[in-house]
C-alpha positions in Angstrom: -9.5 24.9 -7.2 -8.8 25.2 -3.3 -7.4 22.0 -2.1 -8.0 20.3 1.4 -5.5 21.0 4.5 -2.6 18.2 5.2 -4.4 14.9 6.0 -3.7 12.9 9.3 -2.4 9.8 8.7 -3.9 8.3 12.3 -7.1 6.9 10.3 -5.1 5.8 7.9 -2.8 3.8 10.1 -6.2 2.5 12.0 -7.2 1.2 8.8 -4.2 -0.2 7.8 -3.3 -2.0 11.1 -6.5 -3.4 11.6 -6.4 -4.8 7.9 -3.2 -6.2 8.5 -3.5 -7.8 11.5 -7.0 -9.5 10.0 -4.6 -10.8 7.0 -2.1 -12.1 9.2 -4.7 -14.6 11.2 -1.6 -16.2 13.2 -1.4 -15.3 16.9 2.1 -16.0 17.2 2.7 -13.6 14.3 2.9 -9.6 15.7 2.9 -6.8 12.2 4.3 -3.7 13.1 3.2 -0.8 10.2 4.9 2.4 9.6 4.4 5.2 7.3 7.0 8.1 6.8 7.1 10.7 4.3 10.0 10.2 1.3 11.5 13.7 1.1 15.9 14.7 0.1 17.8 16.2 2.3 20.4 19.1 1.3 22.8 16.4 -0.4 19.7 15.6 -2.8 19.7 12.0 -0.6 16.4 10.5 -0.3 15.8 10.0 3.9 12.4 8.7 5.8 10.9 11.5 8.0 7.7 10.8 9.7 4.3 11.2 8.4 2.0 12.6 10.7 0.8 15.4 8.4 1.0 14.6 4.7 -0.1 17.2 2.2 -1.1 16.5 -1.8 2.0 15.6 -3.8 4.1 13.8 -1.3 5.4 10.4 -1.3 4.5 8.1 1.8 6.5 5.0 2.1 4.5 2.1 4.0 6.4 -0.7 5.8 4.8 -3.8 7.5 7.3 -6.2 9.5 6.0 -9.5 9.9 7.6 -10.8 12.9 7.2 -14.4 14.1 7.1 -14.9 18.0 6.5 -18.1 18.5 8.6 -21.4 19.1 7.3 -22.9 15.6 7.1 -21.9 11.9 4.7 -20.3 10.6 3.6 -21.8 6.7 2.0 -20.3 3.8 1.6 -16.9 5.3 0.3 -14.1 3.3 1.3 -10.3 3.7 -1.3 -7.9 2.6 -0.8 -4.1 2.6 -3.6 -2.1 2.0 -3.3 1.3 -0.3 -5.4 4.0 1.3 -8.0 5.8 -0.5 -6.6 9.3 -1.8 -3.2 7.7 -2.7 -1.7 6.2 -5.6 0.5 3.5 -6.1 4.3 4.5 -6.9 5.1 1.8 -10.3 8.2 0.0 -8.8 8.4 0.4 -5.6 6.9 -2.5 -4.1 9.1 -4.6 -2.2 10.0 -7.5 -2.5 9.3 -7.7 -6.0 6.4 -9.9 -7.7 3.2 -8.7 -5.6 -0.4 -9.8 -6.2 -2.6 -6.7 -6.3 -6.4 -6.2 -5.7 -8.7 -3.5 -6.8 -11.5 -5.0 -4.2 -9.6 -6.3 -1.7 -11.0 -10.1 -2.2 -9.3 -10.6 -5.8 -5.8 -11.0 -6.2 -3.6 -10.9 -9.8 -0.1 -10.9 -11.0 1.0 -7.1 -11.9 0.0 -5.2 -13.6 -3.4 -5.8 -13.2 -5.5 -5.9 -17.0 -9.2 -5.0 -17.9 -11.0 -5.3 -21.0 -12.6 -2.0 -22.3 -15.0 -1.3 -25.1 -13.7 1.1 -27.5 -16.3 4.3 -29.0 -16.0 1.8 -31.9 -17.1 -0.6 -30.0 -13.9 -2.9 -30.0 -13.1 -4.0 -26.6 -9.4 -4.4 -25.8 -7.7 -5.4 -22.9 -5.9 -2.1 -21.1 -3.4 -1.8 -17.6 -5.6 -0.5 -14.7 -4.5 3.0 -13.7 -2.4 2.3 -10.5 -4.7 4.8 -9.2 -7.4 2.1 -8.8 -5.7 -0.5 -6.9 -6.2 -0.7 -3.4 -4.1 -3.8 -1.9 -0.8 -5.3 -2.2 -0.4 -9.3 -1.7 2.5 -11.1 -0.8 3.1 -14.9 -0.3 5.7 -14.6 2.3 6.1 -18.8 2.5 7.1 -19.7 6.0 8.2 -17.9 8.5 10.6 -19.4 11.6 10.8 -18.8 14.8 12.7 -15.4 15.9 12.3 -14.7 11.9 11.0 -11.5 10.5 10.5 -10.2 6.9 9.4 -6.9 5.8 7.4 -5.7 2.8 6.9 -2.0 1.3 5.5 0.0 -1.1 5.6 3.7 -1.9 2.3 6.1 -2.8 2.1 9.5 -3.7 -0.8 11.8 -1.5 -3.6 12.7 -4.6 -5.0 16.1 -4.2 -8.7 16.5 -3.0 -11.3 19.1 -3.8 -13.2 20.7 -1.0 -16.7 20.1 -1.2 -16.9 24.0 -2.3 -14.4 23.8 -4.8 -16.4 21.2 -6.1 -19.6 22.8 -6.6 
């Protein structure tokens, strides 16, 4: 199984931006999003390095700052952080607590997110969705005052990915 060189993260940010500034829809409102690799130093302390390369394995820690810059509030906004494609959720590291989360994008439920199967028996129970599968993170960041800025954050860990010959 050969699996492919360290990813560049400059798609993913494109992605991620141009999500987050759709979600936003308040001109007054400006989202700065960072990535940076999760990684311990030579104390075993946990510090934030940047992520322009990331490799299979690693743990990327995405932050977007919502930052109000105009002279009113803004109400009822909502703060939606995409998860890229070839990453998995971290369980527990979304931040603040008590995100909506989205397999699709367009559908939004409290965590963890449910599904009914059908069994080989052909029971159907209700089961978690892998954390694998979900793709956005939603929060209700309520209003937002002038000056005012609040941050939300998750962590994902970089999936490995076949080559095309390795796949074969």
């Amino acid at each position: 199984m050969r699996l492919t060189p360290p990813r560049r993260l400059g798609a993913v940010m494109a992605l991620l931006l141009t999500i987050a500034g759709v979600v936003a829809a308040h001109a007054e409102v400006q989202i700065q999003l960072t990535a940076h690799r999760v990684q311990k130093n030579d104390r075993g302390i946990e510090v934030l390095a940047p992520a322009e390369e990331i490799k299979p394995g690693q743990l990327v820690e995405y932050r977007a700052v919502y930052t109000n810059q105009g002279a009113k509030g803004v109400e009822k906004l909502l703060a939606t952080l995409p998860i890229p494609a070839g990453t998995e959720l971290v369980a527990s590291t979304a931040a603040p607590a008590g995100p909506m989360a989205s397999l699709d994008g367009s559908s939004y439920a409290p965590m963890p997110l449910r599904r009914k199967v059908r069994l080989a028996d052909g029971r159907e129970v209700t089961r978690d969705v892998p954390l694998s599968e979900y793709r956005y993170l939603r929060w209700s960041l309520g209003t937002l005052g002038p000056e005012q800025e609040k941050t939300v954050k998750a962590r994902v860990r970089v999936t490995p990915i076949l080559s095309a010959a390795a796949a074969k």
